[in-house]
C-alpha positions as CSV (number, residue, x, y, z in Angstrom):
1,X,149.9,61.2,73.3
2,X,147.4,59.0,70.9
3,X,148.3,59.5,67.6
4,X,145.3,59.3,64.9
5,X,145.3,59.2,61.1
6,X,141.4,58.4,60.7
7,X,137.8,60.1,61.5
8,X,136.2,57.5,63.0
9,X,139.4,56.9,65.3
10,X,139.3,60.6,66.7
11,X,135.8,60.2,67.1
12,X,136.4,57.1,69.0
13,X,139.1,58.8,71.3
14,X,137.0,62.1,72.1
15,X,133.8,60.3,72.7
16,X,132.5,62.0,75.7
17,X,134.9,65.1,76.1
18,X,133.2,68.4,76.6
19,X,135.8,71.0,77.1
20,X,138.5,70.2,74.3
21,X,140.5,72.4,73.3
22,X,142.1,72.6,69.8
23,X,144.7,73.6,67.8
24,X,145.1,73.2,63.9
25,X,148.2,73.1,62.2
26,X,150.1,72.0,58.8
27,X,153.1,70.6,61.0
28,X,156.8,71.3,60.6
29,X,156.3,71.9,64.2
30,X,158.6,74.8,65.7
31,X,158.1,77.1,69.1
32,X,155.0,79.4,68.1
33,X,152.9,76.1,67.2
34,X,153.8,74.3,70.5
35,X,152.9,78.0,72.5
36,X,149.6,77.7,71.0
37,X,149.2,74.2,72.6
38,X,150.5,75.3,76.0
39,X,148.2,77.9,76.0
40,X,145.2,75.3,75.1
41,X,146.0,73.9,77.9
42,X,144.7,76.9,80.2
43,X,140.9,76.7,78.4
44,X,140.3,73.6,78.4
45,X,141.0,69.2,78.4
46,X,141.8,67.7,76.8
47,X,144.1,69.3,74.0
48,X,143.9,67.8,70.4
49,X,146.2,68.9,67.6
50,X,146.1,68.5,64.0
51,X,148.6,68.3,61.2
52,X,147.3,68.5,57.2
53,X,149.0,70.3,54.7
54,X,145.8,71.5,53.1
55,X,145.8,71.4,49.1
56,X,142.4,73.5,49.2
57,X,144.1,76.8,50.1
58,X,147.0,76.6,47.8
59,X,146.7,78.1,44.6
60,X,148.0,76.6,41.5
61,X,151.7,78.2,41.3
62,X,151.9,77.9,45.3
63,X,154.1,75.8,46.9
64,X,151.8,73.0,48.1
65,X,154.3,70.3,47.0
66,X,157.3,71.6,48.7
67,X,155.5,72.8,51.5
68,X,157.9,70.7,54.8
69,X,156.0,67.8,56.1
70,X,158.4,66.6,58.6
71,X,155.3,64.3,60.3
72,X,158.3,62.2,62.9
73,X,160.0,64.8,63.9
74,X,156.8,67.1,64.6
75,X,155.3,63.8,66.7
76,X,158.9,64.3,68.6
77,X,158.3,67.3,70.2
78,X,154.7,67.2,71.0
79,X,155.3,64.4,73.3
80,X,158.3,66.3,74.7
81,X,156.1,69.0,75.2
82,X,153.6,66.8,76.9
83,X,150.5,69.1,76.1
84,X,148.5,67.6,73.6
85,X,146.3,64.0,74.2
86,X,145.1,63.6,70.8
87,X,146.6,64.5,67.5
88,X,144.7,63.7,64.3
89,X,147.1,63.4,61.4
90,X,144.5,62.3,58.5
91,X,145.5,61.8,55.2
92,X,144.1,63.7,52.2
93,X,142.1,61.1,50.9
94,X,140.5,61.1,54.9
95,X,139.7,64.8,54.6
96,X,138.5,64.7,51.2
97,X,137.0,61.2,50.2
98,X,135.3,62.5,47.4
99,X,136.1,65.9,45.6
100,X,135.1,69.0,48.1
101,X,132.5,70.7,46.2
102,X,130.8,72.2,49.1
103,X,132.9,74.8,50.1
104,X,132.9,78.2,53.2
105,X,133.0,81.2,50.7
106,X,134.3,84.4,53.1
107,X,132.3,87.6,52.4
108,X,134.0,90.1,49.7
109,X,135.4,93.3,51.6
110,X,137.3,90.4,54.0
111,X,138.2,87.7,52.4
112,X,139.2,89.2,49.1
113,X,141.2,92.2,50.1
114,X,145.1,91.8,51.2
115,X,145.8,88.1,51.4
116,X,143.0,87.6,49.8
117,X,143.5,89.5,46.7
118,X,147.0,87.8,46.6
119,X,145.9,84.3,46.8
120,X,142.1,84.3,45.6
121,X,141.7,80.9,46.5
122,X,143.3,80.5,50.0
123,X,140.8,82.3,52.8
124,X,137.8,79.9,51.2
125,X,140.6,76.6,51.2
126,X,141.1,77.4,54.9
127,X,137.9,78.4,55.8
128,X,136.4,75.4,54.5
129,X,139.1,72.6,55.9
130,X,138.7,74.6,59.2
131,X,135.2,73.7,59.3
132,X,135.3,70.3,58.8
133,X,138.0,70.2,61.3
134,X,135.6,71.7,63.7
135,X,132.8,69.0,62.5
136,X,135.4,66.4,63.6
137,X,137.1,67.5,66.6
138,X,133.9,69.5,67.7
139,X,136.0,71.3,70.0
140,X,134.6,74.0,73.0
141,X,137.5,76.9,72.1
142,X,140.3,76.9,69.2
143,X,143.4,78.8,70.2
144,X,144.7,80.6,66.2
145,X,148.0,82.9,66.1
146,X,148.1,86.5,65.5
147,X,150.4,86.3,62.7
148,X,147.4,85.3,60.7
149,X,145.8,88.5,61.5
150,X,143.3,88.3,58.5
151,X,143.1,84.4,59.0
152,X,142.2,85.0,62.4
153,X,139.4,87.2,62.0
154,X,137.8,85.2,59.2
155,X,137.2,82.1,61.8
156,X,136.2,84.5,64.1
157,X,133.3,85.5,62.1
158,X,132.8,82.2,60.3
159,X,132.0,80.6,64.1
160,X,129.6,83.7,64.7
161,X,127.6,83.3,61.9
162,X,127.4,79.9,61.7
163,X,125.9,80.4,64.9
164,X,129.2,77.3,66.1
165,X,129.8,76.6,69.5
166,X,133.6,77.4,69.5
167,X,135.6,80.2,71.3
168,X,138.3,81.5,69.4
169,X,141.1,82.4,71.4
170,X,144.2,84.4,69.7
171,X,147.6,83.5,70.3
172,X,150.2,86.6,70.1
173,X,153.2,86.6,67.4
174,X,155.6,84.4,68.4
175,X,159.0,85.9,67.1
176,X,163.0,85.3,67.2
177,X,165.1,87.1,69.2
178,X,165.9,89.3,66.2
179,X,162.2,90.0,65.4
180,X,161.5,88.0,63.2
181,X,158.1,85.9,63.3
182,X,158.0,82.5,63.6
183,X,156.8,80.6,60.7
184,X,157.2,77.1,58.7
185,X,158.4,78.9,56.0
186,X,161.5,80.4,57.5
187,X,163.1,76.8,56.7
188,X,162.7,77.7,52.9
189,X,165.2,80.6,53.1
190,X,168.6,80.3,52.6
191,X,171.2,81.7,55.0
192,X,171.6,85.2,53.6
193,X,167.9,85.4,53.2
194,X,167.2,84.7,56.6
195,X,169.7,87.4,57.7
196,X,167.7,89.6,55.4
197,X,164.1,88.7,57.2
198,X,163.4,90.9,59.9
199,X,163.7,93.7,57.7
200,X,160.3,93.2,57.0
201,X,159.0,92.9,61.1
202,X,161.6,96.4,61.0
203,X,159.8,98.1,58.8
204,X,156.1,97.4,59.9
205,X,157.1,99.0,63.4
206,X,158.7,102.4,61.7
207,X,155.2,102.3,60.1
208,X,153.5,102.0,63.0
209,X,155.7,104.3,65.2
210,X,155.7,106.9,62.5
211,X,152.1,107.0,62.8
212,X,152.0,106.9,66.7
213,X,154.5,110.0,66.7
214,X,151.3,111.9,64.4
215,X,152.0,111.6,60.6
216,X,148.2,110.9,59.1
217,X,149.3,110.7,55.7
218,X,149.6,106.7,55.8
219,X,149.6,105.8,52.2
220,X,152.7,107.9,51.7
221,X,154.0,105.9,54.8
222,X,153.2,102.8,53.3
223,X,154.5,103.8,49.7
224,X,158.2,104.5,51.3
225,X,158.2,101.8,53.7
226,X,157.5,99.3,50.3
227,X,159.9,101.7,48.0
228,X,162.7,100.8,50.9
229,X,162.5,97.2,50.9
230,X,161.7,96.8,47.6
231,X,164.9,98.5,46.9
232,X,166.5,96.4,49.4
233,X,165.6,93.0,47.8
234,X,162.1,92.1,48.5
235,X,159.3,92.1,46.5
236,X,156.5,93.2,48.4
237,X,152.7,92.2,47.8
238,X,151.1,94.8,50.4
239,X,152.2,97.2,53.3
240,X,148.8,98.4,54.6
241,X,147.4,100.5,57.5
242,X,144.1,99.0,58.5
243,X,141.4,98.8,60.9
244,X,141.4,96.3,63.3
245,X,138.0,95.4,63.6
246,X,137.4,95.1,59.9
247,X,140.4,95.6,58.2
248,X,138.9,98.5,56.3
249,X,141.7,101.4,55.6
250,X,140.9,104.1,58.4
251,X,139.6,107.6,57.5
252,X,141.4,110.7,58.4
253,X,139.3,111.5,62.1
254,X,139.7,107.6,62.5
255,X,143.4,108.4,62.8
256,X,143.0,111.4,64.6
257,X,141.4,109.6,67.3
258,X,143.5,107.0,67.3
259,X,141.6,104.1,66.2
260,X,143.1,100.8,67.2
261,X,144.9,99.9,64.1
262,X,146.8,96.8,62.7
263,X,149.5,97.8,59.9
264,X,150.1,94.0,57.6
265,X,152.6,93.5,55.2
266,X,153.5,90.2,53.1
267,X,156.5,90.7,50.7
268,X,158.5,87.4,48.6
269,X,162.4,86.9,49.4
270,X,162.8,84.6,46.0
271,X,160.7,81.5,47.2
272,X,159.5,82.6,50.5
273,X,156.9,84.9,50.7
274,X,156.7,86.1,54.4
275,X,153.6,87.9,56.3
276,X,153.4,89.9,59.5
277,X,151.5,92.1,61.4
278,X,151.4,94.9,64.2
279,X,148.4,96.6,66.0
280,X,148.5,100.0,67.7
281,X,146.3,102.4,69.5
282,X,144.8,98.7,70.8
């Protein structure tokens, strides 16, 4: 695996390559990241990773600085994993040579609603450094995870729009055996929060199977699924029933015929603020 901290040096290595395929990450490396890779691997050569912890999508109270970068032991097991050729680890002053004053603004109705409205700043941080990534890598197809359901989307329509020649490809949820989903995050909590965390991934699927089994009145279902874990611990930002091809809240006869839905949720356990996602009726 060549390991690159500079554009030109990417550039350089990938001079030439037509079908890569690409993976962006903010490292501290773990199972879900390295199944994206792997699955890379199926649309196309070579693979190319990338590891920046991106200060544009973190909001001033966020936790940018004590967000892991464990850059050794993420290099580690890509090259036990053997599925990546190039990874471009820049610095910040690489990305961002001079302040980044042109920016990707997502359209309102998408990019401000749920995570959005939570973090103002964070869709137009990522959709911006994802961009340039793109500009850099220029890449055929870009393999995202499905845990970052609204994240997900948002690049989706960015790269139709901007008219970019890269397939997205979505990754499913990678989780633990007890439900949980993977995330670089889960190192922040401590060991009887982490017993505590699937409760979240446990109440999005009594959401969704209590509206599979024919309750329609989903707000109530979303206002005791946050009541319970609110009262068990967790503060919760949002517990939502939405569409999935727009993330609009459904309509009554949208429910009734069993529009594919997605229900999200992202709720705090002291410093580590968890998100998740299921869709049903796909």
């Amino acid at each position: 695996m060549k390991v690159v901290h500079t554009i030109q040096e990417l550039r350089d290595q990938l001079q030439g390559q037509l079908r890569i395929a690409f993976v962006p990450t903010m490292g501290n490396l773990h199972e879900a990241h390295l199944s994206l890779m792997k699955m890379a691997r199926q649309y196309g050569d070579p693979v190319v990773t990338s590891i920046f912890v991106n200060p544009l999508q973190f909001g001033p109270n966020e936790d940018f600085d004590q967000y892991p970068r464990t850059l050794a032991e993420d290099i580690e097991k890509l090259e036990d994993a053997r599925d990546v050729y190039v990874l471009f680890a820049p610095s910040e002053r690489e990305m961002y040579p001079v302040p980044q004053n042109f920016r990707v603004q997502p359209p309102k109705g998408l990019g401000d609603i749920l995570e959005g409205a939570f973090r103002p700043d964070f869709f137009e941080g990522v959709s911006t450094v994802v961009l340039k990534l793109f500009s850099c890598v220029q890449p055929r197809v870009a393999v995202f995870g499905k845990k970052d359901y609204q994240q997900l989307m948002i690049i989706r329509q960015m790269c139709q729009q901007f008219q970019l020649p890269v397939e997205i490809i979505a990754h499913e949820t990678v989780r633990e055996e007890d439900g949980l989903a993977m995330s670089s995050r889960n190192r922040m909590l401590t060991d009887e929060e982490r017993r505590m965390a699937p409760q979240l991934y446990q109440q999005l699927c009594e959401m969704r199977d209590r509206a599979m089994a024919g309750e329609n009145d989903l707000q109530r279902i979303e206002r005791e699924a946050t009541e319970t874990l609110n009262a068990l611990g967790w503060r919760v930002d949002y517990l939502a029933f939405r569409r999935q091809r727009d993330l609009h809240p459904p309509t009554p006869a949208e429910v009734a015929d069993q529009e594919p839905l997605v229900v999200l949720g992202a709720a705090h356990l002291e410093n580590a603020r968890l998100i998740d996602n299921l869709e049903f009726w796909s």
